[in-house]
N, C-alpha and C positions, 0 to 999 in steps of 0.2 A: 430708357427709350420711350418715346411717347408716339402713341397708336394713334395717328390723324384717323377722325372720321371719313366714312368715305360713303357715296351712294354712287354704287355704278349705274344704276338706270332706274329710271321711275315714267311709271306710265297707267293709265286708266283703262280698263275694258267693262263697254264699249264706251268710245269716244263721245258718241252721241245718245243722247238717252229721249226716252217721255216723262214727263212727269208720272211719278209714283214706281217709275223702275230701280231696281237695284244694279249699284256699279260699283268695280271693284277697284280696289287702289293696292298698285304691285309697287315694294321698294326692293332693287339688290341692295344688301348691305352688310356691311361687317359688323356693324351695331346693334344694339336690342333695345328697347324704350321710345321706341319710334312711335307719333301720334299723329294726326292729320286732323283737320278742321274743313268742314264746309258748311257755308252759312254758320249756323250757330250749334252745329252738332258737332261732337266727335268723334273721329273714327278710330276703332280701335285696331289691334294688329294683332298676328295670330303669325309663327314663326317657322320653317322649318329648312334645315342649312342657312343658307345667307339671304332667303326670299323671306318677305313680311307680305302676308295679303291683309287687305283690311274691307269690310263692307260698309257700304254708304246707301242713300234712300232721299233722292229728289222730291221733297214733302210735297203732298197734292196742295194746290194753289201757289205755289213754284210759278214766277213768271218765266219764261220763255228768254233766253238768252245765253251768252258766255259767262260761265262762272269758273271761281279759282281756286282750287283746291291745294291748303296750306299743309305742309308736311316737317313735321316741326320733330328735332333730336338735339342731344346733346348741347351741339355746337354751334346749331342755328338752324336754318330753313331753308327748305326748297318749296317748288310751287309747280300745277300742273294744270293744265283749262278741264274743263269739261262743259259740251254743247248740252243745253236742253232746248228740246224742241219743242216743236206749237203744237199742243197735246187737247184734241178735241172728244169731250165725251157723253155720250148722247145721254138723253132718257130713259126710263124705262119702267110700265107701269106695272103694280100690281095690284091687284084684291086679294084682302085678307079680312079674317072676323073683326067687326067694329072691335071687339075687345083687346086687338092687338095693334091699333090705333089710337083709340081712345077709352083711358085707363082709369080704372077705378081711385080713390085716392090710397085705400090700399095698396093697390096693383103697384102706383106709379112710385111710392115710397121704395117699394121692393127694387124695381127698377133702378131708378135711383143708385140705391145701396150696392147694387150688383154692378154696373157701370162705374160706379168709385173706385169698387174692389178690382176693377178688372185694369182699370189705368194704374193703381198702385204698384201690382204684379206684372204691368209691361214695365213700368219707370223701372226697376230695379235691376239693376247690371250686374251680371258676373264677368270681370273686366276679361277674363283669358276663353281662348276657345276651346268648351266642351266636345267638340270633334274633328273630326281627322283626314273626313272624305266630303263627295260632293252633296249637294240636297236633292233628293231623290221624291218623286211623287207619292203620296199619300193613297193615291189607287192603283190598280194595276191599270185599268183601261183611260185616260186624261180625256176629257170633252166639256170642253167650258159650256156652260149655258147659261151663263149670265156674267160680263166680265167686269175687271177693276172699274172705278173711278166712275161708273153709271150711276146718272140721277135717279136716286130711287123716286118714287111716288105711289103711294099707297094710299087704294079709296079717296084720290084728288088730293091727295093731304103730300107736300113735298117733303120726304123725310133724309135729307140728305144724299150722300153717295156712298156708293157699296165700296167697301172698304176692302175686300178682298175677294175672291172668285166663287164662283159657284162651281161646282164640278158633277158630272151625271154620275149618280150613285144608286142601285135599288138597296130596298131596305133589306138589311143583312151584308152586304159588301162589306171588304174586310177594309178598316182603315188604319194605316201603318204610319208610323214616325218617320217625318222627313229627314231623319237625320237625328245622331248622338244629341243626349241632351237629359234635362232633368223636368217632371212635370211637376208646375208651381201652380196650378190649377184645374182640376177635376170636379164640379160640379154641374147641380145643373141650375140654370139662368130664365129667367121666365120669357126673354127675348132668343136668347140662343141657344135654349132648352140643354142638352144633356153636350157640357161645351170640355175642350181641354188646351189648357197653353204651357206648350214647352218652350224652358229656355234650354238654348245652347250657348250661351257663351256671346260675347262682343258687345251686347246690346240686341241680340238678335232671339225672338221668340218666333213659334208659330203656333197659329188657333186654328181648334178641327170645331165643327159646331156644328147642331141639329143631329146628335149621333144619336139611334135608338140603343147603346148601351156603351159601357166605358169599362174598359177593363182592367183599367190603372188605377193610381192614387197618388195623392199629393207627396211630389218625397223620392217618388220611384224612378232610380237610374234608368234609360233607357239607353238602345241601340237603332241605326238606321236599321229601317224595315220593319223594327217590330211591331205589333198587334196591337193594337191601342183601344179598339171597338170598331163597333158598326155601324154602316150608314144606318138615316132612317129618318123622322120629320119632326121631330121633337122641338118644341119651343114656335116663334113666327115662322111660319113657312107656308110654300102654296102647295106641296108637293116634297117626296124624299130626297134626299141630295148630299153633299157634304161643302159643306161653307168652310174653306181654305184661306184663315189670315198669314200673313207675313209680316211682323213688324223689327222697324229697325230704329234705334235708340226713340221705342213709342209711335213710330210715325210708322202707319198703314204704309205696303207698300204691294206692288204688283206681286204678287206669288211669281208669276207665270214668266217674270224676269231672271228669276233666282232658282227655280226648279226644273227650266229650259235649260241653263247657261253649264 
């Protein structure tokens, strides 16, 4: 007797996103091997009874419209909309020492090399999800002071957009793991001073950065909550704080989408 595929429902939360937020994609199903496609990414899926969740990341510069999220098994395909919307993000300036603007050719070598290494270590997928529950904040008290997707500008000089959130931190604050997962990098960066990025699984990492000490290492199993280091100003910064990235298959995305939700 042969076991027709079946999807009893499939649906997105939230329906409407901003560019650079994270949204989930829900299949009922009696099958396993289920994958999704938006734009040019793929989403992966993480299993438990007959539900598949899977995360996805509206890339920043995302134009603005109806898009179609492809849900591809076995047997063929279904298909799902998802709205982005007209996603406006201001400026925002800062002073910082010429030297961490304009870089020695030393300096800018090491840079360099450290920005290589840090795209390698996002590209890299562990296809299945390393945990089990939701993503949880990294401090105990949340207050953004500088959010996603702002033009940076430093000393007149435009240096792109903030790729993930700032959050109010004094130096010594405790900063814990958003969640299960493994750290595939613990050093320290000459831009992001004393930095750390856990993968957990799907394509999905997170970065703590500017910690004044790191209490982990490359390799080491981790659990939501735990201890990872402490805030503090290490690397570019005006002030102590904790730089909270979120990336999904490499692409920056809003922390504050997926650590809300």
């Amino acid at each position: 007797m042969t076991l027709i595929f079946l999807i009893i429902s499939l649906h997105i939360t939230p329906p409407e996103v901003n560019v650079g937020d994270v949204f989930r994609v829900w299949v009922s199903s009696n099958k396993n091997n289920i994958k999704a496609v938006f734009i040019d990414d793929t989403i992966r899926f993480t299993k438990r009874d007959t539900v598949s969740l899977g995360f996805g990341v509206v890339p920043y510069g995302t134009v603005p419209g109806k898009y179609w999220i492809k849900v591809l098994f076995e047997a063929g395909m279904d298909s799902v909309s998802l709205s982005v919307l007209p996603t406006e993000f201001p400026a925002e300036t800062l002073s910082v020492p010429d030297t961490m603007v304009k870089y020695a050719p030393k300096t800018a070598k090491r840079i360099t090399k450290e920005r290589k290494n840090t795209v390698v270590v996002l590209s890299e997928v562990t296809p299945r999800a390393l945990f089990d529950e939701e993503f949880i904040p990294p401090l105990s008290n949340v207050t953004v002071t500088s959010p996603y997707g702002v033009k940076r500008i430093m000393n007149s000089t435009e240096r792109g957009f903030h790729t993930g959130v700032d959050l109010r931190a004094k130096k010594g604050d405790e900063i814990r793991a958003c969640n299960d997962g493994i750290v595939v990098l613990a050093r320290y960066h000459y831009l992001s001073g004393r930095c750390i990025i856990i993968d957990h699984g799907l394509g999905i990492h997170t970065y703590y950065a500017h910690l004044d000490s790191i209490l982990v290492g490359e390799g080491d199993t981790l659990k939501a909550g735990e201890l990872i280091g402490y805030a503090g100003s290490s690397g570019r910064v005006t002030g102590s704080h904790l730089h909270l990235g979120i990336y999904i298959n490499s692409h920056p995305a809003n922390p504050m989408s997926l650590i809300n939700n």
